[in-house]
N, C-alpha and C positions, 0 to 999 in steps of 0.2 A: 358414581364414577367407576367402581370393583366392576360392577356390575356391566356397566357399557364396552370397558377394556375386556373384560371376559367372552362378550358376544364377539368382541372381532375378531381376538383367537379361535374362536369357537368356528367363525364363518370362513377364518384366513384357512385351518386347518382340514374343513371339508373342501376348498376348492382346489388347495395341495394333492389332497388325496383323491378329487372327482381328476384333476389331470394326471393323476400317477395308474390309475387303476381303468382309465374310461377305456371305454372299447370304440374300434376306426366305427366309421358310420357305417352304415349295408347299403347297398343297391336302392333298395326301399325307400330310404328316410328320405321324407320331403324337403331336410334341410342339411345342405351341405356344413359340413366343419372338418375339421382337423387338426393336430398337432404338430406342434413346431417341432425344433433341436431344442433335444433335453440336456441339462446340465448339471453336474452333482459336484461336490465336493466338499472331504472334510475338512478345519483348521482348528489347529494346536498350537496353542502362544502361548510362552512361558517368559515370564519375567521377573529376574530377580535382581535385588538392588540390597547393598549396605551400605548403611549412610552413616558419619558421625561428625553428629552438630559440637561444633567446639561451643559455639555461644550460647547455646542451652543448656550444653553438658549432656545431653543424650545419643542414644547410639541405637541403633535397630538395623535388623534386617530380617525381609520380608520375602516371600516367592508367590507369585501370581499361575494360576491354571488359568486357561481357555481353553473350552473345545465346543467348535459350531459344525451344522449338518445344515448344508442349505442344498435347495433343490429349484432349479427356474426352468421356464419351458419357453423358446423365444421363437419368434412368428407363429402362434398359432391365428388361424384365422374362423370366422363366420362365415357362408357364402361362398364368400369370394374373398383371397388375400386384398385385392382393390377395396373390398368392402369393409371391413374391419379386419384386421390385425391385431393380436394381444402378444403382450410378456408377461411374464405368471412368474414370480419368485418369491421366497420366504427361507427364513432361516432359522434357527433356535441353538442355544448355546447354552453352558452352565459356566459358572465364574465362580472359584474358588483359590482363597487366601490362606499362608500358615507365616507364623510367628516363629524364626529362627532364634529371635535375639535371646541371650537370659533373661533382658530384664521385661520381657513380655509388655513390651509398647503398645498400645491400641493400634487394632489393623487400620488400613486408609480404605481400602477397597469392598473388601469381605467378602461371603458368600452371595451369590445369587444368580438370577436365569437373565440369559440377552436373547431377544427376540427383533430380526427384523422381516418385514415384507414389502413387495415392490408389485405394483401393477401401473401397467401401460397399453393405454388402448387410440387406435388410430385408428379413424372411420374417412372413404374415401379419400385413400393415398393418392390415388393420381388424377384427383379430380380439381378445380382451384379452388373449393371450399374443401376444407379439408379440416374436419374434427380432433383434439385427443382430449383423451382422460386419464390420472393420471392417481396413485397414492404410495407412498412410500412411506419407511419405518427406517431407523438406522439408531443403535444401540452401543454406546462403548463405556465400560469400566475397565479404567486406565490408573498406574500409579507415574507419578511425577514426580522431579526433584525437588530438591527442598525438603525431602516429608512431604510431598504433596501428593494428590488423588485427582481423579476427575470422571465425574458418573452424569454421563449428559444421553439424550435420546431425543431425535429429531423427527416429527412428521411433517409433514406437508400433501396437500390431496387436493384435486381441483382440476380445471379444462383448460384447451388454448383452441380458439378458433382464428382458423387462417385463411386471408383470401388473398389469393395467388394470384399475378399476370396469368393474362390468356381467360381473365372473367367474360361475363356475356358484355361487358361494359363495352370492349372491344366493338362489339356491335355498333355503337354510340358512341364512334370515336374518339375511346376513353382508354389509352394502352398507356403499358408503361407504370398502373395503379397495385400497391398491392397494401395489405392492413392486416392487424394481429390483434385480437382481445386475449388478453390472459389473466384468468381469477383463479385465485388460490389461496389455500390457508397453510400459515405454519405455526408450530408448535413447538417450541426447544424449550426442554429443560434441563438445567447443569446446576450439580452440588460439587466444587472443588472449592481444594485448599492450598494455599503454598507458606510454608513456616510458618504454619500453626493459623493466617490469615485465611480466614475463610469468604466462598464468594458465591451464593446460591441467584439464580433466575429460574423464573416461571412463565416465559415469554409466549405468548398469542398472537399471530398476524395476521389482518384480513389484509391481502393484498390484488388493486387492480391496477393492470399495465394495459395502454393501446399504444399502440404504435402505427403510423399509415405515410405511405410514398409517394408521392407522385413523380416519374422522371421522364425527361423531355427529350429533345436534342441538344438545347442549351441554356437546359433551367432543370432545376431539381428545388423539390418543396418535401419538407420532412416534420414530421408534428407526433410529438411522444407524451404521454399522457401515465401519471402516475399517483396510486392513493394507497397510503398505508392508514391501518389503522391498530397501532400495538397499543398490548397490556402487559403490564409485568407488577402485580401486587406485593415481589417483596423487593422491587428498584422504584422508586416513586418517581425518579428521571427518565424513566422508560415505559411511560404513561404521555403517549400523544396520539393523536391524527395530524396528515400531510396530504397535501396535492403540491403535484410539482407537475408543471405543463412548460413545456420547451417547442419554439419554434422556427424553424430555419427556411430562409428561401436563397437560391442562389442562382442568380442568371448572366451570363456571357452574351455582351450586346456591341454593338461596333460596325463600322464597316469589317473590317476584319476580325472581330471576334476578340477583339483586343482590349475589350474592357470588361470588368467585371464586378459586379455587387454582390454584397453579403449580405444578409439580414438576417438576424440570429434577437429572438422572444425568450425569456425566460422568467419562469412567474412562481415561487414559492411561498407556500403556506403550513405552518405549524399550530394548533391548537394542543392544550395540555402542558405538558413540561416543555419549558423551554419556548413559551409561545412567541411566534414572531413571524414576518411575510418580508419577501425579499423580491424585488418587480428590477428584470436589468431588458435594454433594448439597446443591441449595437447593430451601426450601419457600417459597411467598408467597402468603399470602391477604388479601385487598382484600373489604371489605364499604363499600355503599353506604347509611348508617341514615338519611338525606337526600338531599333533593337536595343540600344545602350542607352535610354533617357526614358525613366519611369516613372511614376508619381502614386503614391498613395492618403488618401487622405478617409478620414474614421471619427463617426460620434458613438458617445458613448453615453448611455442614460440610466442610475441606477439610483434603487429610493429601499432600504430597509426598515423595517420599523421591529423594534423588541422590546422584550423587557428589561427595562433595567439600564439600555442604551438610547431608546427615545426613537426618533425618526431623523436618519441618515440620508440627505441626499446628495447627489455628484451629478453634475454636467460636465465631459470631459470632450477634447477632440482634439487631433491633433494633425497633420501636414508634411507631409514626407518623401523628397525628390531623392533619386538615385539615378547618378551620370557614370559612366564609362566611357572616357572619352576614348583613352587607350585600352588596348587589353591588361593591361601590368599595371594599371590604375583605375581606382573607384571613388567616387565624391559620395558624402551624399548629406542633405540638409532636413532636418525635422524643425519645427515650431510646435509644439503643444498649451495646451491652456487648461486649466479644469477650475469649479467653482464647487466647492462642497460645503452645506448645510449641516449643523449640530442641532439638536436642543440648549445647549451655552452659545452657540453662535455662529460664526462661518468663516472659512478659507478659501482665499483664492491665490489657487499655483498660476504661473504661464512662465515661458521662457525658450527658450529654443538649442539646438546643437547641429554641430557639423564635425563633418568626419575625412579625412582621406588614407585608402589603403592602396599598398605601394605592394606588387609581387612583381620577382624579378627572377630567373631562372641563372642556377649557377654551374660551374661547371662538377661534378662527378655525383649528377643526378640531386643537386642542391636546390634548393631556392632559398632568394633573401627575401624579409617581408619585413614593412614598418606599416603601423596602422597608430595613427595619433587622433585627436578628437578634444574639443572646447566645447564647452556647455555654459549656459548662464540661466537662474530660475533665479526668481523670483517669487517668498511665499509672504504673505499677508493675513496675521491671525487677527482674528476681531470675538473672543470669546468673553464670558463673562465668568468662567470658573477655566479654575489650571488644572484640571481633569477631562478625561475622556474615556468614553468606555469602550471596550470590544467583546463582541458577542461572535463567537463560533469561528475564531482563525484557522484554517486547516493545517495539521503538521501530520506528521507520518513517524513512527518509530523509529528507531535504530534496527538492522533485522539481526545484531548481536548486543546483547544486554552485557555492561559490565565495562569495567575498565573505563570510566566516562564518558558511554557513549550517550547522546543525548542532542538536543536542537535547541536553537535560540532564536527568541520569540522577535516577531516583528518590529519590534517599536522600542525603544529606549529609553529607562525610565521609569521601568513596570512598578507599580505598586506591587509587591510580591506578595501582601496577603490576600488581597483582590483574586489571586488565580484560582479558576475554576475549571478544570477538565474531564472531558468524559470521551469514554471510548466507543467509537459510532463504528466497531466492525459490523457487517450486514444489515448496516440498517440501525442498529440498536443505539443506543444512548445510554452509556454502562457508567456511574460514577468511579472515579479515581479517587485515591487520597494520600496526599502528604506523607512522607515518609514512611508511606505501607506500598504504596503502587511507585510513588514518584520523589528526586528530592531537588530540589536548585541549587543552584551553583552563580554565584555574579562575576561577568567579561566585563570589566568597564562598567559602561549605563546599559547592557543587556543581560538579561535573566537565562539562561540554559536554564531547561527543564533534563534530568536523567532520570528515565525508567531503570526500578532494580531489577535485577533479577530475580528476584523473588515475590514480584507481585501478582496477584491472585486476577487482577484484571485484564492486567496489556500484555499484546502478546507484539512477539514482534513482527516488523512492517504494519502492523497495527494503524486503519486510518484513525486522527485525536480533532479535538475541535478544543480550543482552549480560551477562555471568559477571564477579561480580566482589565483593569484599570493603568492608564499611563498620564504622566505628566508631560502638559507643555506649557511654552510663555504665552499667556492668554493675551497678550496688545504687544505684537511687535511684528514688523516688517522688517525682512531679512533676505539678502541675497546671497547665493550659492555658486561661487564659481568654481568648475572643474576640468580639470586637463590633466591626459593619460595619455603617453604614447608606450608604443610595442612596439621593439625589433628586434630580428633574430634570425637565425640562418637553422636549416634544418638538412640533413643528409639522412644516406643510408643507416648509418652506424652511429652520427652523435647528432644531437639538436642544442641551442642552448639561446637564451631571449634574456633581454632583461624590459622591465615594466616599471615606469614612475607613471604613481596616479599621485597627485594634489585635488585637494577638496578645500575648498578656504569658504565661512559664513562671516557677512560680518551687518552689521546695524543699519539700517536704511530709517526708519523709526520707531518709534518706544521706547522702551525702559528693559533692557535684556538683560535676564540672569544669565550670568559667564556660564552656568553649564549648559544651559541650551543653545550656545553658539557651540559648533564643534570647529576642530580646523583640523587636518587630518593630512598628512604626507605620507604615500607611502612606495618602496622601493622595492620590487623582488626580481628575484636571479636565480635561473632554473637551467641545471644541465642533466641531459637525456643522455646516454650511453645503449646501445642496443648489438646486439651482432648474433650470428649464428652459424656455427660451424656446424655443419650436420646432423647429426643428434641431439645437441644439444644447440639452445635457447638463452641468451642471458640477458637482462633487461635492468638497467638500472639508471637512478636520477637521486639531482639533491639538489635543494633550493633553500631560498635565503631571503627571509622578510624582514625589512625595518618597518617599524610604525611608529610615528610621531604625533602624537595625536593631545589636544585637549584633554579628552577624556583619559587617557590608559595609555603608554607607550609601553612598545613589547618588540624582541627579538625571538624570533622563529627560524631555527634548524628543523629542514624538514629529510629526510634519507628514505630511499625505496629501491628495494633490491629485487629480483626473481630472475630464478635461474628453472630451466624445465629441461630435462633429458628424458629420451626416447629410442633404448636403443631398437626395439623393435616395435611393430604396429600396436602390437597388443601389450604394451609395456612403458606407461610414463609415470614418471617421476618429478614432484614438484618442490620448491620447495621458494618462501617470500617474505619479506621484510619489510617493517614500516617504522619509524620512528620518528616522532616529535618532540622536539627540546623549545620551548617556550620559558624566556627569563621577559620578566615587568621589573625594570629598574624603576621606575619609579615607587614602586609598592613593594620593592624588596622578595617578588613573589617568583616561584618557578611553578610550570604546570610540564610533564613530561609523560609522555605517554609510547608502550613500546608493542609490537607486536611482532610475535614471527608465528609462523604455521607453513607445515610442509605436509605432502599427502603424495599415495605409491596406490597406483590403478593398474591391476593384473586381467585382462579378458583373456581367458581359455576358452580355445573353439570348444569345447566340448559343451558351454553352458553354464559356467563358472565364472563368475566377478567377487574381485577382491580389492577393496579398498582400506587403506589404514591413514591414518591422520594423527598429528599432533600439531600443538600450540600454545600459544604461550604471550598472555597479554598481562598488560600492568600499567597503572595509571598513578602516578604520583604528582601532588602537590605541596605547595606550603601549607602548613597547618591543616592538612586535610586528610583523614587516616586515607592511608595507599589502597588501593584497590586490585590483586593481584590473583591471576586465573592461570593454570596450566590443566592441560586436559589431551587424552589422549585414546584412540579406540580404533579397531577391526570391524567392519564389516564384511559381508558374504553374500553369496545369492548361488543359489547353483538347483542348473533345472534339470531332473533328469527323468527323464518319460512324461509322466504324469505328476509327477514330485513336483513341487516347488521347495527349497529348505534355504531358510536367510535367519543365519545367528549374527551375534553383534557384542561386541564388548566394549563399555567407554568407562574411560575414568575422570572427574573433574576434582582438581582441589582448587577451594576458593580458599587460599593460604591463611591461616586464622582464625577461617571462620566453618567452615563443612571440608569434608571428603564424599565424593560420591561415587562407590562401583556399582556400576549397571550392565547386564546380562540380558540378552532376549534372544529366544529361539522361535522363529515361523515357518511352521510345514502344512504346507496347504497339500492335499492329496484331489487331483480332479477323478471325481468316480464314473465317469463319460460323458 
């Protein structure tokens, strides 16, 4: 492995120095070449951080060097630029660490070299078959909060062939076709840490994408084709093979072009960790029989099979008119039905809703709106155990950690030890854990999952997949009735609505546990305040939830402010508020959570951006230690010739538990 890494430097290093030193072709040479636009430039990063952990009782601080020399050559060509095209780049850096603290902490980062390279090669550009090749390197040794580090390096190397409209197909009255093969390998590996939690991969990907078109005048056919195949020997969940093939056809047929069918294939396959296939097929056809009377009607056909959940199927479809008789009014009536298959047994939903929305035009630029709606479903369990599994629920992160933020899972009822989650950014299938990566929190009969901030896996916006067990009443027929109307008036300057939803379940037959009938009323009231005097911006609301519910009853104060002034183009000022006060009288319980953050954006024509920010979050419960963040920091950017220079300074206290000042300086120098 020394020994292969060493050849590529070896080979990256002569072909830097064959394009830095070569000489133009002469008259003579029987084969044309040339060089591109050369591009140079140094960079110097410096970062320094002091940190002190109140909950370990230690204290460090650290200063980071970088300094990289990269050099790239872009459009060089062979021939002919039509013929082959190249980009040539590489870089080399050195990374060095010092230990300010007394009490001499172990470094996170330490000494050592970054190396990256980039090659890109295009073989008949303007022709419809059209080649590239492609390999890249990219290198970062980084210190993170927490106490944390992050030393990851990424390659990937590989071709894409393309075949473009305007092929000989044309010939063979075949237009409008065009198709992509793309293979490639990637290669990532990352050693970070965050509070002392440590998170290493060694991840391998062999990956094959097709992609291919065909488009019409009133059809389009789309078919995408995909196979991974990862390794990761120190994640044992990030050990599989996949294919996933998707398929779409969509055509507009009618006398007038007024109808229209979907048809969307989708076919998943997992072998290794996590093994399992997932088969969906949906039809949908929409017919226009007015301009104001339209009908949609949709099957749906899905079958999973996993481990651990067994084989899942669903027949669904459902039925859906929409009238406008007047302009200021909408109808409109659904029926649906679905029949879904367990290994314990099977369910069948059906039921139907109707709707009518009322707009009315007021005077000084107003409208009045009510929108009401009746629903009735009827579900039918026929199981032989009061369990169910779920394999891979898709949720998504918070994209700020802290102060409770977090999401709550689908289904009601969770078995909380049953939860299993992994983090699938790029592909990957990264395990999470309990009170290192993630912690819960119970709403009623639903589970919040909250990412800490300090875990070594999820980052945030982070896509999650989460594995996990819920109860229901295994023999009982139940009906669902619901009605919610909305009205409210909306202006320039103030809007304000209010909203009664009722949800009532009650026994048709079986034997029902009280807690899986829910009955649920609920009431809110929402005013909008908005205006703007010149410069300045102000925007604010406040609403008001009653819940009555079987499960949990709760009152919700919710407040939001922002005010923005601007006295000149290149000068705003912002600043925003958010507040939740949530009391559960029944449970004696308050959950309250507060945020403000304001921020100041300076553009100087010269090539100068200056931004400053603070804020200020805090999440409080009953019996649950507070969770409380202020934080505050400068940035900069300023371009001057060839300079680039971006320092920055933030401070975070997680009140009780860390302080964290951070410092970084970036001067990129371009050397032509």
């Amino acid at each position: 492995m020394i020994h292969r890494r060493a050849s590529r430097r070896t080979v990256l290093a002569w072909v830097i120095m064959a394009c830095t030193v070569g000489i133009a072709p002469t008259a003579r040479a029987q084969v044309q070449w040339g060089l591109g636009r050369w591009q140079g430039e140094g960079t110097f990063f410096l970062d320094w951080e002091n940190q002190d952990d109140k909950r370990a009782q230690t204290k460090y601080e650290t200063i980071l060097f970088q300094e990289r020399l990269g050099l790239r050559n872009l459009g060089a060509f062979l021939i002919d630029p039509r013929f082959l095209t190249l980009d040539l780049g590489g870089s080399f850096g050195l990374s060095q660490e010092d230990n300010l603290a007394a009490n001499q902490a172990p470094l996170r980062v330490g000494d050592g070299t970054l190396y990256d390279y980039a090659f890109d090669g295009l073989f008949l550009s303007d022709q419809p078959y059209v080649l590239s090749a492609f390999a890249n390197r990219s290198q970062n040794r980084l210190t993170q909060g927490f106490g944390g580090e992050s030393n990851t390096s990424f390659e990937s190397r590989g071709g894409v062939l393309e075949f473009r409209e305007g092929s000989f197909l044309e010939n063979y009255g075949i237009f409008n076709f065009s198709s992509l093969l793309d293979v490639h390998q990637e290669f990532l590996n990352e050693d970070s840490s965050v509070f002392g939690s440590p998170f290493k991969r060694d991840e391998s990907r062999n990956i094959v994408r097709y992609h291919t078109h065909k488009g019409g005048e009133t059809s389009d056919v789309d078919l995408r084709y995909e196979f991974n195949d990862v390794s990761d020997p120190l994640n044992p969940t990030d050990v599989f093979n996949s294919h996933t093939v998707r398929a779409l056809h969509s055509i507009d047929f009618g006398p007038t072009l007024n109808r229209r069918l979907d048809s969307v294939a989708y076919y998943f396959v997992r072998t290794g960790s996590g093994p399992g296939t997932f088969l969906s097929v949906d039809e949908g056809l929409h017919i226009d029989h007015q301009s104001n009377l339209a009908t949609d009607c949709r099957y749906s056909f899905s079958q999973s099979d996993s481990e651990g959940a067994g084989v899942t199927t669903t027949n669904g479809g459902n039925l859906g008119v929409v009238h406008q008789p007047y302009r200021q009014l909408t109808t409109t009536l659904y029926i649906d039905g679905a029949v879904q298959s367990f290994p314990t047994g099977d369910r069948d939903i059906y039921g139907g809703q109707g709707g009518v929305a009322y707009r009315r035009s007021l005077p000084w630029h107003g409208q009045l709106f009510v929108d009401t709606s009746v629903g009735y479903h009827i579900d039918d369990n026929n199981f032989t155990s009061s369990e169910i599994n779920v394999v891979d629920e898709p949720h998504t992160a918070p994209p700020v950690f802290g102060a409770g933020a977090g999401f709550t899972l689908n289904n009601s009822f969770v078995v909380n030890e049953s939860i299993v989650m992994v983090d699938v950014r790029g592909g990957s299938r990264l395990p999470t854990e309990l009170d290192v990566d993630y912690v819960l929190s119970q709403e009623g009969s639903l589970t919040k999952i909250i990412p800490l901030p300090g875990s070594p896996v999820i980052r945030p916006n982070d896509p999650l997949e989460v594995s996990y067990t819920y109860n229901i009443d295994p023999s009982i027929k139940y009906a669902t009735t619901t009605w919610n109307i909305r009205t409210g008036a909306d202006f320039d300057w103030v809007a304000a609505w209010y909203e009664h939803a009722l949800s009532d379940q009650s026994r048709l037959a079986g034997e029902a546990s009280p807690q899986f009938l829910i009955n649920q009323n609920i009431d809110r009231l929402k005013l909008d305040l908005r205006q703007q005097w010149n410069n300045l911006r102000a925007l604010g609301s406040v609403a008001y939830e009653i819940v009555n519910s079987t499960v949990v009853d709760s009152r919700t104060w919710r407040f939001a402010q922002s005010l923005m002034y601007q006295p000149r183009p290149e000068l705003i000022a912002q600043i925003s508020g958010d507040e939740y006060l949530t009391h559960y009288p029944s449970e004696s319980r308050t959950a309250n959570s507060y945020l403000v953050r304001s921020t100041l954006d300076w553009f100087v024509p010269p090539g100068i951006t200056i931004s400053a920010f603070a804020g200020y979050r805090v999440f409080q419960e009953t019996d649950v230690a507070s969770d409380e963040i202020v934080e505050s920091g400068i940035r900069a950017h300023w371009t001057y010739q060839n300079l680039d220079i971006s320092p920055s300074f933030t401070w975070t206290d997680y009140r009780g538990r860390l302080d964290d000042f951070r410092g970084e300086l970036r001067i990129v120098r371009h050397l032509f």
